[in-house]
Structure formats: structure tokens, C-alpha cells
SERO-4910 file (N, C-alpha, C, O; in steps of 0.05 Angstrom, whole numbers):
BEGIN
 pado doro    nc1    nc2    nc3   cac1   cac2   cac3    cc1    cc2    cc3    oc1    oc2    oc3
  Unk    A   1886   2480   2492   1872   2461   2475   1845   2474   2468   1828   2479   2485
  Unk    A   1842   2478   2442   1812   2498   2431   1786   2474   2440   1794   2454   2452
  Unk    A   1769   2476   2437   1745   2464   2447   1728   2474   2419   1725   2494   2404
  Unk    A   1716   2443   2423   1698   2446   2388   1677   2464   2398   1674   2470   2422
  Unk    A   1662   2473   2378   1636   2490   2383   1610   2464   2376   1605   2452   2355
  Unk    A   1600   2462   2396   1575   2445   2392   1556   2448   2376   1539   2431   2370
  Unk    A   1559   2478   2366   1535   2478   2349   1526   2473   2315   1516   2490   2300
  Unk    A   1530   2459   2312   1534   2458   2284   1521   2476   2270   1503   2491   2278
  Unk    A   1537   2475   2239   1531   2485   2218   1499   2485   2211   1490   2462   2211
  Unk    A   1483   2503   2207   1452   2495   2198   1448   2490   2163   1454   2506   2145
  Unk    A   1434   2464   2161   1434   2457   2142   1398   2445   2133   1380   2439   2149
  Unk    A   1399   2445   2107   1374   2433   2109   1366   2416   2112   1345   2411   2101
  Unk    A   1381   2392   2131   1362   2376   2150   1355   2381   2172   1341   2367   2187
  Unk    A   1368   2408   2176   1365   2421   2208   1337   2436   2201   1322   2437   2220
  Unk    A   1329   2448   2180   1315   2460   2174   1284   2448   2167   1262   2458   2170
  Unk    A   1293   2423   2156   1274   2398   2152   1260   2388   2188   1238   2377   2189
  Unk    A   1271   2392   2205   1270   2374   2228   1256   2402   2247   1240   2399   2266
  Unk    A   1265   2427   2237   1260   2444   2254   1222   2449   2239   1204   2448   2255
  Unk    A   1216   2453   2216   1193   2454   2202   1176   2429   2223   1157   2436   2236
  Unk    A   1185   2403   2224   1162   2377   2232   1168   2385   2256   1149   2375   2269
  Unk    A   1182   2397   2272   1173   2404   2300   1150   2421   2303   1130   2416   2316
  Unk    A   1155   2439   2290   1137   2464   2293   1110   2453   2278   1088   2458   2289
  Unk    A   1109   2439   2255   1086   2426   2242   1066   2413   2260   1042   2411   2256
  Unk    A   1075   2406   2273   1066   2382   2301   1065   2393   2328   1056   2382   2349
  Unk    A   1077   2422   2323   1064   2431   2358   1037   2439   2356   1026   2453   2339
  Unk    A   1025   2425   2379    993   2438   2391    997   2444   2418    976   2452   2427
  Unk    A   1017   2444   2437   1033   2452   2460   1055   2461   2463   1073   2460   2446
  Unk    A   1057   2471   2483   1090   2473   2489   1100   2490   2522   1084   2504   2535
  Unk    A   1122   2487   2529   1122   2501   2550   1119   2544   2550   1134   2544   2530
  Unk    A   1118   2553   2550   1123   2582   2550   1141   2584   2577   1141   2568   2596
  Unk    A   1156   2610   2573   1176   2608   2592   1163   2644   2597   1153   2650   2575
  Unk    A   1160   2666   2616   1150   2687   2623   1169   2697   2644   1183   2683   2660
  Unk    A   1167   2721   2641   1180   2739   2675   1159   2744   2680   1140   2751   2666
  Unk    A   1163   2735   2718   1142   2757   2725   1144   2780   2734   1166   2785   2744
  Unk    A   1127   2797   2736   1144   2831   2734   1143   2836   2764   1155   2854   2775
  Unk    A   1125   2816   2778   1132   2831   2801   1155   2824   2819   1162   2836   2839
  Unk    A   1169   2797   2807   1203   2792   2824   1223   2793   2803   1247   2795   2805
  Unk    A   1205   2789   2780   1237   2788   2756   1248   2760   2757   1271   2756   2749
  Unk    A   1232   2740   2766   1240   2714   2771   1223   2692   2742   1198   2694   2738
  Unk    A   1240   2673   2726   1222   2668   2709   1195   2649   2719   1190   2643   2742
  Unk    A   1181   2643   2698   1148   2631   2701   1153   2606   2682   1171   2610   2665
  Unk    A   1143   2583   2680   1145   2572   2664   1111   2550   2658   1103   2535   2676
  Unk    A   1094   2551   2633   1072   2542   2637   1066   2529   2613   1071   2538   2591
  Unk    A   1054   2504   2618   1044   2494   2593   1024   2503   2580   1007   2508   2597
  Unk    A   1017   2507   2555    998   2529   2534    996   2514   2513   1015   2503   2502
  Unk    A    972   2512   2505    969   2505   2476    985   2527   2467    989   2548   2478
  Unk    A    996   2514   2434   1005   2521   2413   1010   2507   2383   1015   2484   2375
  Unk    A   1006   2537   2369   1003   2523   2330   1031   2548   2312   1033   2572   2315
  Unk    A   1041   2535   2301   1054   2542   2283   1035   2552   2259   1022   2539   2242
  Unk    A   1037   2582   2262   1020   2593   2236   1033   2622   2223   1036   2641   2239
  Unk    A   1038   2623   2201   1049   2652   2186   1073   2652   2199   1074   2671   2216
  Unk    A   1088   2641   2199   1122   2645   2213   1119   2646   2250   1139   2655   2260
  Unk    A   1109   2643   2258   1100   2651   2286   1082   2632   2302   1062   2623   2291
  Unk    A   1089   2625   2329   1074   2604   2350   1056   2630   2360   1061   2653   2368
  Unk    A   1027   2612   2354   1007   2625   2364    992   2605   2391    984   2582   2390
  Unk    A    992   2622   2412    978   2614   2435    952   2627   2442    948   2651   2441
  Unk    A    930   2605   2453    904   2626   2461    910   2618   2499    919   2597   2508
  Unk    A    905   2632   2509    915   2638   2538    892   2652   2561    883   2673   2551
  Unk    A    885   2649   2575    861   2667   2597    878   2688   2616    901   2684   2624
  Unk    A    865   2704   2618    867   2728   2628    871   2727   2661    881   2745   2674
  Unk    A    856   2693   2675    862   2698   2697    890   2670   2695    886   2651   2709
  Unk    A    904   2671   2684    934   2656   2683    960   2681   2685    966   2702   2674
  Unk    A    973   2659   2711   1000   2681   2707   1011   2689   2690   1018   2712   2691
  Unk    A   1019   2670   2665   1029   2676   2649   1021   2695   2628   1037   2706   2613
  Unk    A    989   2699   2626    984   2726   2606    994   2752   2628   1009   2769   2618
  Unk    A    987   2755   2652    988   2782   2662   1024   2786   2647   1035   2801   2632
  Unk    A   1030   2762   2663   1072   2766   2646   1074   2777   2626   1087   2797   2622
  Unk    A   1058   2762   2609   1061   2773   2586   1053   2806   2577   1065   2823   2564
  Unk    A   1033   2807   2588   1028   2836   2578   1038   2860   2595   1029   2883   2597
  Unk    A   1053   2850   2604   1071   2878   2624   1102   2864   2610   1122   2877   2613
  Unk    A   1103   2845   2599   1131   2844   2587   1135   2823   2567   1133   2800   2576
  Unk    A   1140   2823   2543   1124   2810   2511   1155   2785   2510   1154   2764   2497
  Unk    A   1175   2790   2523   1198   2778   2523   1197   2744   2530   1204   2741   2554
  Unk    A   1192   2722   2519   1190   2700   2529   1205   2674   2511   1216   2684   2491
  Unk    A   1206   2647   2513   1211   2626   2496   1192   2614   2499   1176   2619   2517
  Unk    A   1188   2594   2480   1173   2584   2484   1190   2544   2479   1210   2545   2465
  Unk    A   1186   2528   2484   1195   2493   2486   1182   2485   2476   1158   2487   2484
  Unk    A   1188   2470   2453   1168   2447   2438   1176   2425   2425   1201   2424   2420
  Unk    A   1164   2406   2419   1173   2381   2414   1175   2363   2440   1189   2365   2460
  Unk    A   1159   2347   2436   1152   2314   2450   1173   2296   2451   1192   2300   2436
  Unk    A   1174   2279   2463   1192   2251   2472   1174   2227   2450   1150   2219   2452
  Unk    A   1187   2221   2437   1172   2194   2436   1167   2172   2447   1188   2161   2456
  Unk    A   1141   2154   2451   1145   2129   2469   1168   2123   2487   1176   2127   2510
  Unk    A   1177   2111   2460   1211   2105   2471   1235   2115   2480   1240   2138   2474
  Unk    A   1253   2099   2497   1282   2108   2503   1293   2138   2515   1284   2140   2538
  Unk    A   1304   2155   2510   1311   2175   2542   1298   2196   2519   1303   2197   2495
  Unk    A   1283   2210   2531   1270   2232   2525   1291   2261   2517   1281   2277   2502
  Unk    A   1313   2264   2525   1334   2272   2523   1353   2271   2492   1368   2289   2483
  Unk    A   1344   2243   2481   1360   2244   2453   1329   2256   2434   1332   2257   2410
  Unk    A   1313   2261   2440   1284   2271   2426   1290   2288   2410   1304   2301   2426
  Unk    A   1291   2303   2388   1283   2332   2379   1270   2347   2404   1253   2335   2418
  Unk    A   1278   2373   2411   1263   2398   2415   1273   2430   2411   1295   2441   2407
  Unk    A   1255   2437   2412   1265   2478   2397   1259   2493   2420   1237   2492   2431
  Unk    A   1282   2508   2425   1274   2533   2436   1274   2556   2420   1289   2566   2404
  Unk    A   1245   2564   2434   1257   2596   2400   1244   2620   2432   1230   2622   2452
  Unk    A   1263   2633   2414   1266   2667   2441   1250   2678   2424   1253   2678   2399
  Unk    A   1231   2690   2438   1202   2706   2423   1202   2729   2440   1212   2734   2462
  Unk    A   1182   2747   2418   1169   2774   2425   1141   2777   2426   1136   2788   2405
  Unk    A   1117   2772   2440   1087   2762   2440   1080   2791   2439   1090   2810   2452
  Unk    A   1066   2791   2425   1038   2813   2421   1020   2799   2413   1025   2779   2400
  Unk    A    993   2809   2419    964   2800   2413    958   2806   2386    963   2823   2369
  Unk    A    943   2784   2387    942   2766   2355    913   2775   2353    900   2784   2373
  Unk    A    905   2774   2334    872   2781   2317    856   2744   2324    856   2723   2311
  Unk    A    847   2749   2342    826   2727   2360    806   2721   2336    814   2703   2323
  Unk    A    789   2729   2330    771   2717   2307    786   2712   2287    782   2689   2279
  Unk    A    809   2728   2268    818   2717   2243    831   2682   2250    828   2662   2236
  Unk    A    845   2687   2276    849   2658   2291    835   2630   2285    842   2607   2282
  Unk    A    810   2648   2288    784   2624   2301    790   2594   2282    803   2576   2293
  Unk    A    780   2591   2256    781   2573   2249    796   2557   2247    793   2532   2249
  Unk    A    830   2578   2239    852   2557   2243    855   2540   2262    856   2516   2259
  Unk    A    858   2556   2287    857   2550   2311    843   2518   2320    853   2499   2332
  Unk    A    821   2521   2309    798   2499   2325    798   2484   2296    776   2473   2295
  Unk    A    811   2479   2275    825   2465   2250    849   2439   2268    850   2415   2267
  Unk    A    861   2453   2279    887   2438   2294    867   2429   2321    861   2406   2325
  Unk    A    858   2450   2336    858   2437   2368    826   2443   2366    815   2464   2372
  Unk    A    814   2418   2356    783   2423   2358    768   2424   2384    747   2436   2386
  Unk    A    787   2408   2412    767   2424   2441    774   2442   2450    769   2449   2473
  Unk    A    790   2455   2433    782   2494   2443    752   2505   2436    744   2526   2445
  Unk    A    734   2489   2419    714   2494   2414    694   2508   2434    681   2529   2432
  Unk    A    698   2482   2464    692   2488   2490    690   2523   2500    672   2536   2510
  Unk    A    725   2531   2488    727   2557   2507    736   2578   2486    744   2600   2494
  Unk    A    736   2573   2462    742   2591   2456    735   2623   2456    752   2640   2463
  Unk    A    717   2628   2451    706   2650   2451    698   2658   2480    676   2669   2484
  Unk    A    708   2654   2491    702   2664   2527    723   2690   2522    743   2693   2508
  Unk    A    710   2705   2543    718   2731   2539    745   2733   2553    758   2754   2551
  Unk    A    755   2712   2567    779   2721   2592    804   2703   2573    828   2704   2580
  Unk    A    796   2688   2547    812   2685   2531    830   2705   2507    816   2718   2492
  Unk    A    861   2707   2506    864   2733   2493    882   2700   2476    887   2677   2484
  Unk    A    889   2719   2444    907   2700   2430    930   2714   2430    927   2738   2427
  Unk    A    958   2706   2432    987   2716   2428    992   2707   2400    981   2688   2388
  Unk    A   1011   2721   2389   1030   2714   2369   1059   2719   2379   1068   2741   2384
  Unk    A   1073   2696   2381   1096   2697   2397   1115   2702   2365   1109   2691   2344
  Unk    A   1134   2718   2367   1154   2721   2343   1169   2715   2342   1182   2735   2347
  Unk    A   1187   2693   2338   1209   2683   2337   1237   2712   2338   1238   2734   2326
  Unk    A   1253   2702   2353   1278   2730   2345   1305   2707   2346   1328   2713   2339
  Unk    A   1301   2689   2353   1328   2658   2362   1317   2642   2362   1296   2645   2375
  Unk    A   1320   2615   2350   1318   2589   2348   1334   2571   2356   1351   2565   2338
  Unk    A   1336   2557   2382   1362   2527   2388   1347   2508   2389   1332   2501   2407
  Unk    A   1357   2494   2357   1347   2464   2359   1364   2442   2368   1388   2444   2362
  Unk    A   1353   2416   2386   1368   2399   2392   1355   2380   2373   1331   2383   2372
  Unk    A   1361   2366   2361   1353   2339   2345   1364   2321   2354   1371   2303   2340
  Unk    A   1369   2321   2377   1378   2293   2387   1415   2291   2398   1429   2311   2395
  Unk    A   1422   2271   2408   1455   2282   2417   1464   2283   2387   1457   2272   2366
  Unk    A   1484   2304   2397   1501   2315   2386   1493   2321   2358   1503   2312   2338
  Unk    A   1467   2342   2359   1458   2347   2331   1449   2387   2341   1428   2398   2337
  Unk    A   1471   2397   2352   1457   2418   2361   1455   2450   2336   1473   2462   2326
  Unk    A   1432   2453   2335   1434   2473   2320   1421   2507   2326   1404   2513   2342
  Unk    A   1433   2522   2311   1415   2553   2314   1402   2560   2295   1408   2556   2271
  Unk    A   1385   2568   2303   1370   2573   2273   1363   2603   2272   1359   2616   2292
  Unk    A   1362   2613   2248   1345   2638   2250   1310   2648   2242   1299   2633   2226
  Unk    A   1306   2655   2244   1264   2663   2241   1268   2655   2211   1254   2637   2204
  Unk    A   1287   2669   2189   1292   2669   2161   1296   2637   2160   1280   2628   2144
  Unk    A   1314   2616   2172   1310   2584   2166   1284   2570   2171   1282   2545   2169
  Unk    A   1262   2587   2179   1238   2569   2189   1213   2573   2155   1193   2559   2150
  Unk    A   1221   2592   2143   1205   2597   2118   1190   2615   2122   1174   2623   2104
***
């Protein structure tokens, strides 16, 4: 007996739903190896959807930057629960990324445009900014709405 494939077809309401996720992240989880067990990391990080790409500003004394810069390989989780009912039927995206360091001042304004109390820290020196690059996208929109997306469906 064949077994359906869960993932549906991507269409542009998948594409519509995957845009207001990303429109609306100012967080998200990041997911990291760490190099010294090869075991994953997982940390909450500001984040903004900007130029095709989740940009994070991150400190130098967090596990998750050393991760990162001994190995650029990570996902990142986004999208909220609303108020209501099981957090589980919610929208959220995983997208499988490649992080390299991002241009920190061209940043600046966008940056503190979306998340104005980074104002606080921004410019501290133990702060570095990532540009995480999408390479896979799995959106859930809720049961039985599962989709893949690629970097090319996000615009």
C-alpha cells in the first residue's frame, strides 16, 4: 500500500504564508554544532528578514557564535504560536542556512528600524552580525499544510 507524500505541492499561498512569516520575524531559534562534540546547540537570537536572507546580531561571548564561526552550517525556527489553541497547528519555517558575517554598520539602521532596543548594544564590540543564507525551506502552516520551499520561492 503506497503512502501519500505529506508534502505538498508549493503554491502561492505557500509562498504568501512563507513571506508573513519571515516579514514578522524579529526572533527565532538558531540551531548550531558545536565543534567540540559535534553535538547540536540550539539558542534563541534576534532575527530580521532582509535581501533574501535572516540576519542575526549575536556576541562573541555566546556559544552559538564561536559554532558558528568554526562551522557556518545551521537552521534557523521561526514563527510564533498565537494566543490561542495548540501551538502545534501555528505556521512555522525551518530554513537550512549557510551564515557568514554580514557588514555590521550597513546593518545598523535597518536593524534598529525593526528591533529598536538593540540600540542599548548595538555597537559593542563583542557583537558580530550573521547573514544566515537560506539553501532549504520546510514550511508547516498548520496540520496538514506541509510544504518545501526553495531560497528562489521566498523572492
Amino acid at each position: 500500500m503506497a503512502t501519500r507524500d505529506p508534502i505538498n505541492p508549493t503554491d502561492d499561498d505557500a509562498r504568501a504564508l512563507a513571506a508573513q512569516i519571515l516579514s514578522d520575524t524579529r526572533y527565532g531559534a538558531l540551531a548550531v554544532t558545536l565543534p567540540e562534540t559535534g553535538l547540536p546547540y540550539v539558542a534563541r537570537v534576534a532575527m530580521l528578514w532582509h535581501d533574501g536572507a535572516i540576519y542575526s546580531l549575536i556576541s562573541t561571548l555566546s556559544t552559538h557564535t564561536g559554532a558558528l564561526l568554526k562551522d557556518p552550517n545551521c537552521a534557523a525556527l521561526v514563527g510564533e504560536p498565537g494566543a490561542k489553541g495548540d501551538p502545534l497547528t501555528h505556521p512555522r519555517m525551518t530554513l537550512t542556512c549557510t551564515a557568514e558575517q554580514a557588514d555590521k554598520p550597513a546593518m545598523k539602521d535597518t536593524w534598529l528600524a525593526a528591533i529598536p532596543k538593540a540600540q542599548l548594544y548595538y555597537d559593542f564590540t563583542d557583537f558580530l552580525m550573521f547573514r544566515l543564507q537560506p539553501a532549504a525551506i520546510d514550511l508547516n502552516g498548520g496540520f496538514g499544510k506541509a510544504y518545501r520551499l526553495s531560497p528562489e520561492d521566498l523572492g
